[in-house]
C-alpha positions in Angstrom: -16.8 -22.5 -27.3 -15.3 -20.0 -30.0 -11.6 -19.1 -29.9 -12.5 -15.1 -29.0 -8.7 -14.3 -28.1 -7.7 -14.2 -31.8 -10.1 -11.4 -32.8 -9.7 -9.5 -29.3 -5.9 -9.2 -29.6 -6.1 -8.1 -33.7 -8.5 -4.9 -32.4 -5.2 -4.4 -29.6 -3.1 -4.2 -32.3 -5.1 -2.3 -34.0 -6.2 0.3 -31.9 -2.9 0.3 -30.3 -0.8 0.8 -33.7 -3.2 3.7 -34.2 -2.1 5.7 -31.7 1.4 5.1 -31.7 1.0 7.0 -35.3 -0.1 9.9 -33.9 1.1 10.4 -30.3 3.4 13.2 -30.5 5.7 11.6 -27.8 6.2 8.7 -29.8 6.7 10.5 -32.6 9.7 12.6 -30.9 11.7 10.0 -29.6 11.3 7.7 -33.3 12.7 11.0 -34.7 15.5 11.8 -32.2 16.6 7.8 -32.9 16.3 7.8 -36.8 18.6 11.7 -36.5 21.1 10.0 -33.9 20.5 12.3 -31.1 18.3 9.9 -28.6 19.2 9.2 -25.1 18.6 7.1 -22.5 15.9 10.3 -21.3 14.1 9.7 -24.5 13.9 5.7 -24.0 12.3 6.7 -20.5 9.6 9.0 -22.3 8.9 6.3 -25.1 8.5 3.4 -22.5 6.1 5.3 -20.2 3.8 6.5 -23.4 4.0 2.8 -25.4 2.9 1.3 -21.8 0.2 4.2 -21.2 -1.0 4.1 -24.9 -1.0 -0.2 -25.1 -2.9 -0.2 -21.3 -5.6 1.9 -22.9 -5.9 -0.2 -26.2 -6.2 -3.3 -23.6 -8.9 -1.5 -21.8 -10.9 -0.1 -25.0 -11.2 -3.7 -26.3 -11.4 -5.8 -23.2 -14.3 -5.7 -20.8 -16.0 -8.3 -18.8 -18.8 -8.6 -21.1 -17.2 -10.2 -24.1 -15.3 -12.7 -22.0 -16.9 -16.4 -21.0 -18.4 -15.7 -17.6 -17.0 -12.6 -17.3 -13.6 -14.1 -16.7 -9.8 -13.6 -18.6 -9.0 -17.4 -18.5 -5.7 -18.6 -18.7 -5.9 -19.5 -22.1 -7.5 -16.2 -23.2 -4.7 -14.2 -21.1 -2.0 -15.8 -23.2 -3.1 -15.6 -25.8 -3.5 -12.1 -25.5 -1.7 -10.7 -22.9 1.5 -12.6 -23.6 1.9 -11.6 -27.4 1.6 -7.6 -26.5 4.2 -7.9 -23.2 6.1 -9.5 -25.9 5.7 -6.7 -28.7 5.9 -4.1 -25.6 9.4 -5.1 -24.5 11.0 -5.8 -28.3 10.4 -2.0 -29.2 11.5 -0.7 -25.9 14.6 -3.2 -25.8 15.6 -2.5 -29.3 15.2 1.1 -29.1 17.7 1.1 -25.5 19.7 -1.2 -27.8 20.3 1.4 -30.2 20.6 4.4 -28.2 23.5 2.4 -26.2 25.2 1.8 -29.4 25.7 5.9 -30.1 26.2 6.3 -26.5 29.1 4.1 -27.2 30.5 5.4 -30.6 30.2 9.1 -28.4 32.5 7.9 -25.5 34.8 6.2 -28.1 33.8 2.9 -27.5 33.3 0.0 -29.9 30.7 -1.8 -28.1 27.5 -2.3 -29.6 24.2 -2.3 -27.4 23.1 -5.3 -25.7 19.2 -5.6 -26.4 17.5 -6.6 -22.4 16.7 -9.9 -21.5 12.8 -10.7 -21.8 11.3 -10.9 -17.9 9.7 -14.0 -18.8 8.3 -14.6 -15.3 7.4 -11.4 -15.0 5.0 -12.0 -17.8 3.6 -15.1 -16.6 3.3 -13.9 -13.2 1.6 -10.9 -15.1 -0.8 -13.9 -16.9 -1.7 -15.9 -14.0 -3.0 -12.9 -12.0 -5.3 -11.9 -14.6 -6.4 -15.3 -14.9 -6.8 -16.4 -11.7 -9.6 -14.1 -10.4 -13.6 -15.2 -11.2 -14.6 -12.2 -11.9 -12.3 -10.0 -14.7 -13.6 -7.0 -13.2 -11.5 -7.7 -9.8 -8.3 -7.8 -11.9 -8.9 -5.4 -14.5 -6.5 -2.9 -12.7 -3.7 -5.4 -14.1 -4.0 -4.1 -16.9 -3.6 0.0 -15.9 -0.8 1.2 -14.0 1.2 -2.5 -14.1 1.4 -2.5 -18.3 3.7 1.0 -17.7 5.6 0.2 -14.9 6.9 -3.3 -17.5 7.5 -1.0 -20.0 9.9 1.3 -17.7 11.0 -1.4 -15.8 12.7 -2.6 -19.8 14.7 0.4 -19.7 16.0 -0.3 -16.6 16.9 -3.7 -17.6 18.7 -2.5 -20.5 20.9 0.0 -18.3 21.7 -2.7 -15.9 22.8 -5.2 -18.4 24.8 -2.7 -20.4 26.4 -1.2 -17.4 27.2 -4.7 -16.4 28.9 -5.4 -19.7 31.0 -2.7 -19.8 32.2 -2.9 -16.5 33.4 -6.6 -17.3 34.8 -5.1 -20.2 37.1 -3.0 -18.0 35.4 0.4 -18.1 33.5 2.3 -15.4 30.3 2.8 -16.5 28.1 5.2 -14.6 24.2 4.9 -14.1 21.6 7.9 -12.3 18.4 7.6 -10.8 16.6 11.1 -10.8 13.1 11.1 -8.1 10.5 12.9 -9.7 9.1 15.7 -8.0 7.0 14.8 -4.9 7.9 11.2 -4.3 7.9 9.1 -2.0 11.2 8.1 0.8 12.2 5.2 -0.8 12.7 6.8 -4.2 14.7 10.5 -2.8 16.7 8.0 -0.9 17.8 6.2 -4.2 18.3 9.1 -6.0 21.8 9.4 -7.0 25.1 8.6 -9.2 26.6 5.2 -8.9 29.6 3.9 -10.1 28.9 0.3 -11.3 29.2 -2.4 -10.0 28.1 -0.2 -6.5 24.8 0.0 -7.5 22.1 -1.2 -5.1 19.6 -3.7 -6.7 16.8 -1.3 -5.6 18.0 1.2 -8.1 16.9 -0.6 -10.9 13.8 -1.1 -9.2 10.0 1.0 -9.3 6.8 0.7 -7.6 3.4 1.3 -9.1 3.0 4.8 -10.4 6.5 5.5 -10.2 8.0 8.0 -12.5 11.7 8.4 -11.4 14.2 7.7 -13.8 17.0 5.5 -14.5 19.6 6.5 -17.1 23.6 5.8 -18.2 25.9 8.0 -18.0 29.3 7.3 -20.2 30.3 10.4 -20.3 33.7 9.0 -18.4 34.1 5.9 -20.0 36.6 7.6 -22.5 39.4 8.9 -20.5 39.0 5.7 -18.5 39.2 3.1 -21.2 42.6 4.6 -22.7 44.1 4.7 -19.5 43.1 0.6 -19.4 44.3 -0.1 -23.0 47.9 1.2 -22.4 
């Protein structure tokens, strides 16, 4: 049997690298990063359209009737899937990374950005669903709504392990959740400002088709960090 993965994950990329050119969202948040003026509200609007705009390159070249049997198997899921949660998380982390770093340099603190851990078994639990079912067509929703809520969920990664780093570092960082409008209790409940390291874990957590947001605030890690240094 031919190696299809190969040739179905080049048309991903290429379909996928197509519209990132041209989405306007993408192209906003690139632009506030390059002129120094991107936040933490711009990393949210980047991950939400790179997972929306890679879940519908997956779908547009991915259907039941190119695969063996009409099945994603393992092989064919890593080889495909695991290379674009990859890409998906390197440009979200990187970008967090940077927009960290001037948050930083703003509050008059010389910390660069840490870049997020890859969720590595969030990707292979991500794999071995796909891969698991007979049929692709029973699964194919894996590859919808899931494929954003890992790219947000890489924003929130890189809050938490920021705001963890500077709060061993002695300062007091800050991080708020905002509920879009309409949600559901769980979210309005989390909505809030917390004071790290009094953050519960469910912050830094989303269900499917969850648009709240999660974003730092070091707007008093200044005042804070001179009083520590004397």
């Amino acid at each position: 049997m031919d190696d299809i993965a190969p040739e179905i994950l080049e048309s991903i990329k290429k379909t996928f690298n197509k519209a990132l050119s041209t989405d306007s969202t993408i192209k906003r948040a690139r632009t506030a990063l390059k002129e120094g003026k991107a936040t933490y509200n711009d990393a949210n609007y980047l991950s939400q359209r790179y997972g929306e705009l890679l879940s519908r390159s997956i779908q547009l070249n991915v259907s039941a009737d190119i695969l063996p049997d009409g099945r994603m198997y393992y092989n064919i899921a890593d080889k495909i899937l695991r290379p674009l949660l990859e890409m998906d998380h390197d440009e979200i982390a990187n970008y967090c990374a940077d927009v960290q770093t001037r948050l930083n340099e703003i509050s008059g603190v010389g910390l660069k950005g840490l870049k997020a851990d890859l969720n590595r078994s969030k990707v292979d639990g991500f794999i071995d669903k796909v891969s698991s079912a007979e049929k692709y067509d029973d699964v194919k929703w894996m590859v919808g709504e899931p494929i954003v809520n890992f790219s947000q969920s890489v924003v929130d990664d890189s809050i938490k392990k920021n705001a963890e780093f500077q709060y061993n570092s002695g300062l007091r960082p800050r991080v708020i959740r905002t509920a879009e409008a309409n949600c559901c209790d769980w979210c309005s409940e989390l909505e809030g400002e917390y004071e790290y390291p009094n953050v519960p874990r469910e912050v830094f957590q989303r269900h499917e088709n969850c648009r709240c947001e999660v974003v730092y605030d070091g707007s008093r890690l200044r005042s804070y960090n001179r009083n520590f240094m004397k």
